[in-house]
C-alpha positions, 0 to 999 in steps of 0.5 A: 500500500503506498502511503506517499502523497500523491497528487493528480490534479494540482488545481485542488493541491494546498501548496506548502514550501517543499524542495522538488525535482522534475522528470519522468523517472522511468525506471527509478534507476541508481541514477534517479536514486542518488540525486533524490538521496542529495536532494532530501539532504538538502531540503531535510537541512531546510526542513522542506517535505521532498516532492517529485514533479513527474507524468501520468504518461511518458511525454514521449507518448503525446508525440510519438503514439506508434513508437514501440514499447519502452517503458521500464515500470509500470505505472504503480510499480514506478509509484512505489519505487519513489516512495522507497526511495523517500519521496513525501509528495509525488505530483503526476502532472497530465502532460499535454500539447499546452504544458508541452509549449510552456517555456522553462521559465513559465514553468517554473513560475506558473507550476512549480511556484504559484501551483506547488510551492517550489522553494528548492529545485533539483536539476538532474545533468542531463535533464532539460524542462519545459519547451526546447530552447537553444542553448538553455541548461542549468545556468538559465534555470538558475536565473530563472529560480532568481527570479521566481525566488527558488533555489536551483542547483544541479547535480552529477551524473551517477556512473558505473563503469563508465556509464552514466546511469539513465533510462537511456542506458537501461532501454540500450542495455535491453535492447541489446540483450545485456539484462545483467547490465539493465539491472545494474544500472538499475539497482535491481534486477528487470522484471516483467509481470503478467497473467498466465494464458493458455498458449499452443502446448509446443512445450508440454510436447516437448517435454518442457512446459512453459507459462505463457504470459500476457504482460500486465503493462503492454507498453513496458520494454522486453529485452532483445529476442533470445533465451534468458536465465530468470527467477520465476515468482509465483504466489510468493514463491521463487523458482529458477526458469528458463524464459524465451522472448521471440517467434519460436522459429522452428516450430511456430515462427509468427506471432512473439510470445513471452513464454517460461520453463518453470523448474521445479514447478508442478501444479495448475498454473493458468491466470495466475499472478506471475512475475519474471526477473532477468538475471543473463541471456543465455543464447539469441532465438535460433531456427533448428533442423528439426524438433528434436535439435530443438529439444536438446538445446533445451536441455542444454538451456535448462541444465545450465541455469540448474548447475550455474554455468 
C-alpha cells in the first residue's frame, strides 16, 4: 500500500514550501536514486517535505503514439519505487500539447511556484524542462529560480563503469540483450509481470512446459529476442526458469510470445499472478533442423541455469 502523497490534479493541491525535482523517472534507476538521496539532504537541512514533479504518461507518448514499447515500470510499480526511495509528495502532472509549449521559465513560475510551492529545485545533468530552447541548461534555470525566488542547483551524473546511469542506458542495455547490465544500472534486477494464458502446448510436447504470459503493462520494454536465465515468482514463491522472448522459429515462427520453463514447478498454473526477473541471456532465438535439435538445446538451456554455468 503506498502511503506517499500523491497528487493528480494540482488545481485542488494546498501548496506548502517543499524542495522538488522534475522528470519522468522511468525506471527509478541508481541514477534517479542518488540525486533524490542529495536532494532530501538538502531540503531535510531546510526542513522542506521532498516532492517529485513527474507524468501520468511518458511525454514521449503525446508525440510519438506508434513508437514501440519502452517503458521500464509500470505505472504503480514506478509509484512505489519513489516512495522507497523517500519521496513525501509525488505530483503526476497530465502532460499535454499546452504544458508541452510552456517555456522553462513559465514553468517554473506558473507550476512549480504559484501551483506547488517550489522553494528548492533539483536539476538532474542531463535533464532539460519545459519547451526546447537553444542553448538553455542549468545556468538559465538558475536565473530563472532568481527570479521566481527558488533555489536551483544541479547535480552529477551517477556512473558505473563508465556509464552514466539513465533510462537511456537501461532501454540500450535491453535492447541489446545485456539484462545483467539493465539491472545494474538499475539497482535491481528487470522484471516483467503478467497473467498466465493458455498458449499452443509446443512445450508440454516437448517435454518442457512453459507459462505463457500476457504482460500486465503492454507498453513496458522486453529485452532483445533470445533465451534468458530468470527467477520465476509465483504466489510468493521463487523458482529458477528458463524464459524465451521471440517467434519460436522452428516450430511456430509468427506471432512473439513471452513464454517460461518453470523448474521445479508442478501444479495448475493458468491466470495466475506471475512475475519474471532477468538475471543473463543465455543464447539469441535460433531456427533448428528439426524438433528434436530443438529439444536438446533445451536441455542444454535448462541444465545450465540448474548447475550455474
Amino acid at each position: 500500500m503506498i502511503t506517499m502523497q500523491i497528487i493528480r490534479d494540482i488545481t485542488e493541491y494546498d501548496k506548502r514550501p517543499c524542495a522538488a525535482t522534475i522528470g519522468s523517472f522511468d525506471g527509478v534507476h541508481r541514477g534517479h536514486i542518488a540525486m533524490l538521496g542529495e536532494l532530501r539532504a538538502a531540503a531535510t537541512k531546510k526542513g522542506l517535505p521532498l516532492m517529485v514533479v513527474t507524468f501520468a504518461t511518458h511525454p514521449r507518448r503525446l508525440f510519438d503514439k506508434q513508437s514501440a514499447p519502452f517503458l521500464l515500470t509500470p505505472a504503480n510499480d514506478r509509484l512505489q519505487l519513489l516512495e522507497k526511495a523517500g519521496v513525501d509528495i509525488c505530483v503526476l502532472l497530465d502532460f499535454n500539447r499546452e504544458m508541452a509549449a510552456m517555456s522553462a521559465a513559465a514553468f517554473m513560475q506558473e507550476i512549480l511556484v504559484e501551483r506547488l510551492g517550489v522553494q528548492l529545485l533539483a536539476v538532474g545533468y542531463d535533464h532539460h524542462f519545459g519547451k526546447p530552447a537553444t542553448g538553455e541548461g542549468l545556468e538559465q534555470y538558475i536565473a530563472y529560480g532568481c527570479e521566481s525566488g527558488v533555489e536551483v542547483f544541479g547535480t552529477l551524473p551517477f556512473v558505473i563503469d563508465d556509464v552514466a546511469v539513465s533510462s537511456s542506458a537501461v532501454r540500450r542495455a535491453l535492447s541489446g540483450g545485456d539484462v545483467a547490465l539493465a539491472s545494474s544500472l538499475l539497482g535491481r534486477d528487470y522484471s516483467l509481470a503478467g497473467t498466465v494464458v493458455h498458449g499452443a502446448g509446443i512445450g508440454r510436447v516437448l517435454g518442457f512446459p512453459t507459462a505463457n504470459i500476457a504482460l500486465a503493462c503492454e507498453e513496458q520494454m522486453l529485452p532483445l529476442d533470445g533465451v534468458y536465465e530468470t527467477d520465476v515468482t509465483i504466489a510468493g514463491e521463487t523458482f529458477k526458469g528458463v524464459m524465451n522472448i521471440g517467434v519460436k522459429p522452428t516450430v511456430s515462427g509468427k506471432e512473439r510470445t513471452l513464454e517460461v520453463h518453470i523448474i521445479g514447478f508442478e501444479g495448475d498454473i493458468y491466470e495466475k499472478d506471475i512475475t519474471v526477473s532477468f538475471v543473463r541471456r543465455l543464447r539469441g532465438e535460433q531456427v533448428f533442423d528439426n524438433v528434436n535439435a530443438l529439444r536438446f538445446q533445451i536441455e542444454v538451456d535448462v541444465a545450465r541455469v540448474k548447475r550455474g554455468i
